[in-house]
N, C-alpha and C positions, 0 to 999 in steps of 0.2 A: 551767668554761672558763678561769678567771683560776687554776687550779691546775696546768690542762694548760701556759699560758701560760711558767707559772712553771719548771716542769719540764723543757720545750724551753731556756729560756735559761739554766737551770743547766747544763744539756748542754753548750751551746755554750760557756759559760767554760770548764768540766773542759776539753772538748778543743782548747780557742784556744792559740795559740803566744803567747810573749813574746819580745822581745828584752833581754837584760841587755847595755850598753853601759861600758867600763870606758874613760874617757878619760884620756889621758898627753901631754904634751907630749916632745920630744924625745930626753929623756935619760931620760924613764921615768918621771918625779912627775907624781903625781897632779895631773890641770887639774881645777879648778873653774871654772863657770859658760860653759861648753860649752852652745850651746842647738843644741838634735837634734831631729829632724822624719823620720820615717819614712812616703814617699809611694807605694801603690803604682803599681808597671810599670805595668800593667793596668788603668785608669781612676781613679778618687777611691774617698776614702777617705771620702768624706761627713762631715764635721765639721758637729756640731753646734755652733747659737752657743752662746758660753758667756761668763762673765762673771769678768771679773780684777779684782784693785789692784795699782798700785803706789802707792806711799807716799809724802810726804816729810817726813823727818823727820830733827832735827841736819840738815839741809840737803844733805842726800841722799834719793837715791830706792831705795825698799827694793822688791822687790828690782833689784839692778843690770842681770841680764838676765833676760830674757823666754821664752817660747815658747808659742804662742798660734797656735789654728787660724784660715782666715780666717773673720770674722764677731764675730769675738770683742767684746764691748766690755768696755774696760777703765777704770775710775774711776782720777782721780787725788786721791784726797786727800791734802791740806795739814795736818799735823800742826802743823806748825812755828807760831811766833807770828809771825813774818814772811810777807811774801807771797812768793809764786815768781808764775813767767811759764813756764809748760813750751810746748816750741814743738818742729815738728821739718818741716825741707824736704826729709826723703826721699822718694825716689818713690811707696815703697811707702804713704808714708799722709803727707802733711802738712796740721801741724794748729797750733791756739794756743788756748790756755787765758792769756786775760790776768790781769793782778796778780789773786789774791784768795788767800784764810784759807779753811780747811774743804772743802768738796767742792761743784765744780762741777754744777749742775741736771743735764748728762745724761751719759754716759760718751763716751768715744770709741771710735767702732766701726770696726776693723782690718780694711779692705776687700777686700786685696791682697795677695800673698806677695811675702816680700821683708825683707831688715832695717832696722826702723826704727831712727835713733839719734835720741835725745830728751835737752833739754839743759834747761836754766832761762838766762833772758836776762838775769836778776837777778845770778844766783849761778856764773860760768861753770865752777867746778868740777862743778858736780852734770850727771854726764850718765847716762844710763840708757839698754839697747839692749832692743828686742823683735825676735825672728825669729816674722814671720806664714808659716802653712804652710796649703798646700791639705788639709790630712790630720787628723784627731782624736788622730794619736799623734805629742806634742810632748814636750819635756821638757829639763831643762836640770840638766846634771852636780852632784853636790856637793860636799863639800870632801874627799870621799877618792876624785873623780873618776868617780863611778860615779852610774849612770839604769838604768828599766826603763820598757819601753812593753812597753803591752799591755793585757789582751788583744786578738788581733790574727788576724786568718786566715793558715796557711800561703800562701806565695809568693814575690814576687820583689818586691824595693822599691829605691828608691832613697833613700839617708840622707842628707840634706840638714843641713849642720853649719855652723855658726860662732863663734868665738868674741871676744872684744873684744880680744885681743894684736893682732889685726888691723887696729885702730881706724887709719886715715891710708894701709895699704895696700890693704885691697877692703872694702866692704862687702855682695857678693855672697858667699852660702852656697856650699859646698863641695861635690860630690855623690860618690857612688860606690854603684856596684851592689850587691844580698846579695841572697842566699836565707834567710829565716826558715822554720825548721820546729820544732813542739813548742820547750824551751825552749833559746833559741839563747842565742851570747856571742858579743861582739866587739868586739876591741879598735883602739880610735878615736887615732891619734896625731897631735897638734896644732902643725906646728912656727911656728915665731917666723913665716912669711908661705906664703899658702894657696898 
């Protein structure tokens, strides 16, 4: 039974679609740290919870952005020999981790879709963003601007984007329609305000 099992879900990856995402800002360079969220039309996309870090360390939060389905819990440990105070009053999840060293007894579990901006009260340069999505296919650009989600069923979705050049004018995700089928491409262009 556990070979037939095996056999059926090798199936389904061979014939799942992906999307390859090649993100640009305006004039055509590469963006990094682009966080993308692929929801389908047609009801959820069932995320599992899953478990993340961020870091902080040199008094920063590694990494800077996020992307994380909802349920997610994510740890913050404190590398650093100082203490932080990470804190964050977005809608979409506000929370407070007061002063400590090391890692807090339990995670923070990301309830809501939405982007959270998360900062330290201590240190007010270190701020750090997560985009929570109703969906299991998150991801967040790299430095030569490019992501792949997947695998994923042929259809219709809705791409859900944001990134931090944004910071002061929206902190609402972006959206726009596509068709995925077998392996798709598509190029995401990010200008200075959504």
């Amino acid at each position: 039974m556990l070979a037939a099992v095996s056999c059926v879900a090798a199936l389904l990856r061979a014939d799942a679609a992906s999307l390859s995402i090649a993100v640009s800002d305006e004039a055509g360079a590469a963006l990094e740290h682009a966080a993308v969220a692929l929801v389908p039309v047609a009801g959820k996309g069932s995320p599992q919870p899953v478990r993340a870090e961020i870091v902080q360390r040199d008094k920063r939060f590694i990494p800077r952005v996020s992307a994380v389905p909802v349920g997610a819990a994510i740890e913050f440990p404190n590398l650093d020999t100082v203490r932080h105070h990470v804190y964050s009053f977005s809608p979409a999840k506000s929370f407070e981790l007061k002063l400590y060293i090391g890692k807090p007894a339990a995670p923070v579990v990301f309830d809501k879709p939405g982007v959270v901006v998360m900062g330290c009260n201590i240190h007010d340069h270190m701020v750090a963003y997560v985009l929570v999505a109703d969906t299991p296919w998150v991801g967040v650009s790299d430095g030569a601007g490019a992501l792949r989600l997947g695998p994923l069923p042929d259809g219709d979705y809705t791409l859900e984007y944001w990134h931090p050049r944004w910071v002061g004018v929206s902190v609402e995700p972006q959206r726009q329609t596509l068709r995925v089928e077998g392996e798709a491409r598509h190029v995401l262009t990010i200008g200075e305000r959504p």
